[in-house]
N, C-alpha and C positions, 0 to 999 in steps of 0.2 A: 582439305585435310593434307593431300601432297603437296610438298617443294616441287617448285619447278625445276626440270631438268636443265644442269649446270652445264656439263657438258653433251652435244647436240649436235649430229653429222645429219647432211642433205646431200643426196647423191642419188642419179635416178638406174643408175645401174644395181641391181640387187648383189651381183659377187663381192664388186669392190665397196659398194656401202658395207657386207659384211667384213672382210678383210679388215676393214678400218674400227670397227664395229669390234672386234674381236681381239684387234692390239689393244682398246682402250682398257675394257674388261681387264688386260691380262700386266697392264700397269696399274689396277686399283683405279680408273677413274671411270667407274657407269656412265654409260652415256644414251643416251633417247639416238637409235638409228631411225631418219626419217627419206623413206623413199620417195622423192620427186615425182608425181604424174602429171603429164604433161596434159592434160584435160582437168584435173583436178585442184592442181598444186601439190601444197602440205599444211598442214592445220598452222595458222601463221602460230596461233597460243600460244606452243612449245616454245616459242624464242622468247619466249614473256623475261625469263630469269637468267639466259646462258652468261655464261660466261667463252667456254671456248667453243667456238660456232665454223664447226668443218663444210665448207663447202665447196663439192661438184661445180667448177667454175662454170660449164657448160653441160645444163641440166635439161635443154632441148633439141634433141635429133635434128643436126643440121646446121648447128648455131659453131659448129667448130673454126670455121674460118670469116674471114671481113670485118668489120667494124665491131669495136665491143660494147657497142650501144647496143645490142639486142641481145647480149647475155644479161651485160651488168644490168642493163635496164627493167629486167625482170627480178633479179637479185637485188636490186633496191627495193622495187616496189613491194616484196616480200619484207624484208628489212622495216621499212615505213608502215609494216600493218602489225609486223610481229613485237618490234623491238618496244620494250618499256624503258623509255627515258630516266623513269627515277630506278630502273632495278640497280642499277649500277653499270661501271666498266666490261666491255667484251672486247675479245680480240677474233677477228676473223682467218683461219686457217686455210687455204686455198689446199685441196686435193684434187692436183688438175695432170695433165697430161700436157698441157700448154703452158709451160711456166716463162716463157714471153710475153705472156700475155697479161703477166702479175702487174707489171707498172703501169699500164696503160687504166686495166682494170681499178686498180686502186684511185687513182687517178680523178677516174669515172663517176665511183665511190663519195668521194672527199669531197666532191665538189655538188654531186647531189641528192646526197642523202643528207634529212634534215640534219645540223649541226649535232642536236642533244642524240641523235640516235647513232650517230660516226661511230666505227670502233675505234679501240686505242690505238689499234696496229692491225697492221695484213701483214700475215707471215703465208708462206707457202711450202707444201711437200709435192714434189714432183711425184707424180702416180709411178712413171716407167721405171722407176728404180726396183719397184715394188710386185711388179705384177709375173714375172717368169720364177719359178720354181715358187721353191719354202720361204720367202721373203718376209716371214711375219718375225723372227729375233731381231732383224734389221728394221722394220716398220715401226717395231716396237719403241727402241733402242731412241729413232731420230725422234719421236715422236713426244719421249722423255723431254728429248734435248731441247728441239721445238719451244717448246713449251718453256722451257727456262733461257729463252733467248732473250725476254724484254724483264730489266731486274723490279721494275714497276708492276708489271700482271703479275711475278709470280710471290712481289709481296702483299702485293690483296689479297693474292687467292689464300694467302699463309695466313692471313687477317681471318678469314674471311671463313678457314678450316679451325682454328681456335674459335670462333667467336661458336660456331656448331657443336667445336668439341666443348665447351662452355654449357651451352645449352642440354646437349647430350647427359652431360656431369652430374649439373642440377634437375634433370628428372630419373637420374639414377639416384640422386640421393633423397628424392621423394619416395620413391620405391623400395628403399632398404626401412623407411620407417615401419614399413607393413609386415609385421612378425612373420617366422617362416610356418607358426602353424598354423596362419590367415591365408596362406601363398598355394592357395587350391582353387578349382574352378570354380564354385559355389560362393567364394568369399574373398578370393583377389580383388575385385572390381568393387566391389561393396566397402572394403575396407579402403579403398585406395579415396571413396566417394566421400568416408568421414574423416581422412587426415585432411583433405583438400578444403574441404566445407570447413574443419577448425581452423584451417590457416586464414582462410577468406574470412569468418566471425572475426578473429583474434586481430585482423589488420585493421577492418575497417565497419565492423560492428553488423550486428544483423540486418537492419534494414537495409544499409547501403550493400551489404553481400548480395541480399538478394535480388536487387537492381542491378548490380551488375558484377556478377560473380567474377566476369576476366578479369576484370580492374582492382578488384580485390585479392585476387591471388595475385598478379603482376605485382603489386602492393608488396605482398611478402615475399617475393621470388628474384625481384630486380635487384635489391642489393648484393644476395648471392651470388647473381650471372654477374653482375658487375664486376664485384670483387675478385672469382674463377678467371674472368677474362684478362685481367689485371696481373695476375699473380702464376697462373697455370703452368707458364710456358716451360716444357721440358724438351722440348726438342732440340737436341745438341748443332741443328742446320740453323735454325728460326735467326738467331744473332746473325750468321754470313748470311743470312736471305735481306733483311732488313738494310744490313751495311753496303749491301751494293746496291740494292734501291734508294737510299737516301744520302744522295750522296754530296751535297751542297750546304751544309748547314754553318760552316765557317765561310760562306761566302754565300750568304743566303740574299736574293734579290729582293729588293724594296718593291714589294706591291706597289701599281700606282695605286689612287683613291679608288677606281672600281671597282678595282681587284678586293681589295683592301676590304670594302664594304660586301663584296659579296663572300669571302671569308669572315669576317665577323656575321654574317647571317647564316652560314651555314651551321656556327657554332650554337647564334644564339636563339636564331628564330626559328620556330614550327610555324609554316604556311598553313592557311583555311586549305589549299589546295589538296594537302597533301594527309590531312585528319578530321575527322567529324568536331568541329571547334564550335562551342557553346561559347557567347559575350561569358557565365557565370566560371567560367574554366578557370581555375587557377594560371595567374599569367597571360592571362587574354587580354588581347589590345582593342579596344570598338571604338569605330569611329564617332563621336557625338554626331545623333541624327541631326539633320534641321531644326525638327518641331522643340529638341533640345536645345538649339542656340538662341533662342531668343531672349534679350533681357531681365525679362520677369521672368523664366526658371532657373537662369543662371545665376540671380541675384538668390532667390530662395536657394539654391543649392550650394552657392557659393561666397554670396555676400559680394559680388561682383560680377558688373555687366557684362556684357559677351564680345560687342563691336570694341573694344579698348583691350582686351584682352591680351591678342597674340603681340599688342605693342608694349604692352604694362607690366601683365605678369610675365609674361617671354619675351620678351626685352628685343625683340626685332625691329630692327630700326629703318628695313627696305620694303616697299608695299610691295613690289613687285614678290620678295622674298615672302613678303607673310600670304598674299595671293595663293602662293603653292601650298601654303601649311596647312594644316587643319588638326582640330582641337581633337582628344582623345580621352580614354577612360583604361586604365589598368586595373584589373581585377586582383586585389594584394589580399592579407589576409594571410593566419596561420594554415599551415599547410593539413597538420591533422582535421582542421574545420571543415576543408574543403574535403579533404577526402571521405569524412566521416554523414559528410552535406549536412551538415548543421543546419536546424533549422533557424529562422531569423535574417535579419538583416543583412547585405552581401557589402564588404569593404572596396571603395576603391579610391584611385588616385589621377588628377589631372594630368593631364599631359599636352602636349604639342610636338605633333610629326614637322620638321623643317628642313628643309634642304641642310645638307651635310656642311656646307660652307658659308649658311646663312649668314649677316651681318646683325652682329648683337652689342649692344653699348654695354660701358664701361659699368661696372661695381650690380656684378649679377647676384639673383638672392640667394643664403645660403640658404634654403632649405629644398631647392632643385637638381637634381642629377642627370647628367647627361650618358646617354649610352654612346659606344663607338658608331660609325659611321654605319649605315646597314641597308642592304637593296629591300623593299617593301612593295608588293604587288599593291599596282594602282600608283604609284610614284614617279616621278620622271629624274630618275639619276640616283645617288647615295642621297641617304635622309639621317638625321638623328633625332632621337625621339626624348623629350627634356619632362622628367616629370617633375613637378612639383612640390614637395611629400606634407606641406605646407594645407594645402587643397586636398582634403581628404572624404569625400561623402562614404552613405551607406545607403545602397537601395535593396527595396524587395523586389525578389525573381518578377513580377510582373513587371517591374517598371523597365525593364532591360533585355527580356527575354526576345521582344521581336527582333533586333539591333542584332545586322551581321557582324559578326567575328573578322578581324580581320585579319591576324596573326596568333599566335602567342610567345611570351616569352621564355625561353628552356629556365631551368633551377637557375644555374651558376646567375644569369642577370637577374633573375627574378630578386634573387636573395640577396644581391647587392644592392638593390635598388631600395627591398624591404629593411633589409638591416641598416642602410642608411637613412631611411627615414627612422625608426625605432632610436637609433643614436641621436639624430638632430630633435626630437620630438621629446625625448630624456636627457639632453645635454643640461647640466648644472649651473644654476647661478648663487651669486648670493651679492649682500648687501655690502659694501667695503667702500675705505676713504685713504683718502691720499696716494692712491694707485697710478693718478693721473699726471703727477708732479706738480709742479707751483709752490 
């Protein structure tokens, strides 16, 4: 039901964890204070979603002087149990007393904590500036500043406080549907129960509501957050936050191929990894199992063998090349069918994953599309994935259900891929003479 806490101080002294605790508060940004016990730790969880991650360099009695393998190396290990690699970018704040001890520390850092878990940056507040007299307008003040030192974190976090205030918006404007003389305790809730329930009927029909109610409101509710997040922005900073974070764009650097491909996958693909992915999902990619390669199904399902295939219909001309490939199934289909789960028949379309730089002969069919280059768990380097639109079956949910999911594809390729089959599959002909000269 909670967001994880964004901002998250570790410090095993209770005064100065409050101190720090209390400037954040008093700039607008809550923060989870977590006291370090040295027999306990701290609940690693908390780090599940930080963003700015204040730590006590030296969170065990004794650890102040010698080598900083025995701080940092507890501070990682923390780090490596707590950090979620897909929550996104963190920056680690150092509130030390030792601020000599920041480069060596980082250092430490970079080099062994896993890669996906690294922060963006180690920045540091020296404690002793802070601790004799009233030192909280000045803790406060730097801790602003701090924070708006890397133009990259503080344009996420500007992303990242729109996309909430977005969210925020559109359940505020669920909640004004609810008349003011429903807005009591007996019938706030009740009513708020039947605008929700007609949104979710009205998207995606009653049966599939009641299967699954979140995906039918998200149904009705996405292109609003979409649109808010799109258009909202009134904050008179948002433009100079943006402009000094991006700051390369007339001299923008050519991805190599890696790069390149794991940008086009971040765009276009959703990992099995990373969502509950059914082969029947709109834009799911399934590998043809074995017991599906053989001849005789392939021939019944497509009027063509399977061993001739990745040479014939996909035009590879290296074995070594087509060795790596393996044949696929795209889940196409209009999108209201799928959301509505129509019952009947499921549409798909042939495909072939192949190395991004595969060797293909001359005069390819039109009725194949290729996607950009893109990284695919279970592949060895960028792949491009070539459908067909030519090779179309339709199977029922039993025929496909056991077949892991292996990806899916986001809207934008989906719908180029579909709308380019729909064009090629209604392209016009007609009957004419003398066209050809002579």
């Amino acid at each position: 039901m909670f967001t994880p806490a964004r901002y998250v101080i570790v410090d095993d002294n209770p005064d100065e964890l409050k101190q720090l605790s209390d400037c954040m508060q008093k700039i607008g940004a809550p923060c989870l204070p977590l006291r370090y016990d040295q027999a306990e730790g701290i609940e690693t969880k908390h780090l599940g979603g930080v963003r700015l991650l204040f730590l006590d360099l030296h969170l065990t009695t004794g650890a102040q002087s010698g080598s900083i393998a025995q701080t940092a190396g507890l501070i990682v290990s923390m780090l490596e149990e707590g950090i979620v690699a897909t929550a996104g970018p963190y920056v680690i704040i150092l509130w030390t007393k030792h601020q000599e001890q920041k480069a060596d520390f980082e250092a430490y850092v970079m080099e062994n904590l896993e890669p996906l878990k690294r922060p963006l940056a180690i920045l540091s507040l020296d404690k002793n500036n802070y601790l004799a007299g009233d030192a909280g307008e000045k803790l406060t003040n730097d801790v602003g500043q701090i924070i708006e030192t890397d133009p990259r974190l503080r344009a996420l976090l500007d992303w990242e406080r729109e996309v909430l205030r977005a969210a925020g918006s559109t359940l505020s404007e669920i909640g004004t549907l609810v008349a003011k003389e429903d807005r009591t305790a007996a019938r706030f809730s009740e009513r708020l129960d039947e605008i929700l329930s007609l949104l979710a009927f009205e998207s995606v029909g009653d049966a599939n509501a009641k299967a699954d109610p979140y995906s039918a409101i998200n149904a009705a509710l996405m292109p609003i957050l979409t649109d808010r997040i799109a258009n909202q922005r009134t904050d008179p900073k948002s433009s100079a936050i943006w402009q000094a974070a991006v700051t390369k764009i007339a001299e923008v650097p050519q991805p190599s191929p890696g790069d390149a491909a794991k940008l086009n996958s971040m765009l276009h693909i959703a990992r099995a990894s990373t969502e509950a992915l059914k082969p029947g999902a709109w834009g799911a990619v399934t590998l043809l199992p074995e017991a599906a390669l053989v001849d005789d199904v392939m021939i019944k399902r497509f009027d063509l063998p399977a061993k001739p295939m990745l040479a014939g219909t996909f035009c590879l001309t290296d074995k070594a090349e087509r060795s790596a490939s393996r044949l696929c199934l795209l889940r196409i289909g209009a999108s209201c069918d799928y959301a509505q789960s129509r019952k009947g028949p499921v549409p798909f379309v042939l495909g072939a994953i192949i190395p991004a730089e595969a060797k293909r002969r001359d005069g390819l069919p039109k009725a194949e599309i290729v996607t950009p280059p893109l990284i695919i768990d279970g592949f060895d380097g960028p792949v491009r994935m070539i459908f067909n639109t030519h090779l179309q079956i339709s199977l029922v949910p039993t025929e496909f259900a056991a077949w892991p999911a292996l990806c899916r594809l986001r809207e934008p390729l989906l719908m180029q891929i579909t709308t380019y089959g729909a064009r090629h599959a209604t392209r016009p002909a007609i009957i004419s003479f003398g066209s050809h000269g002579g």
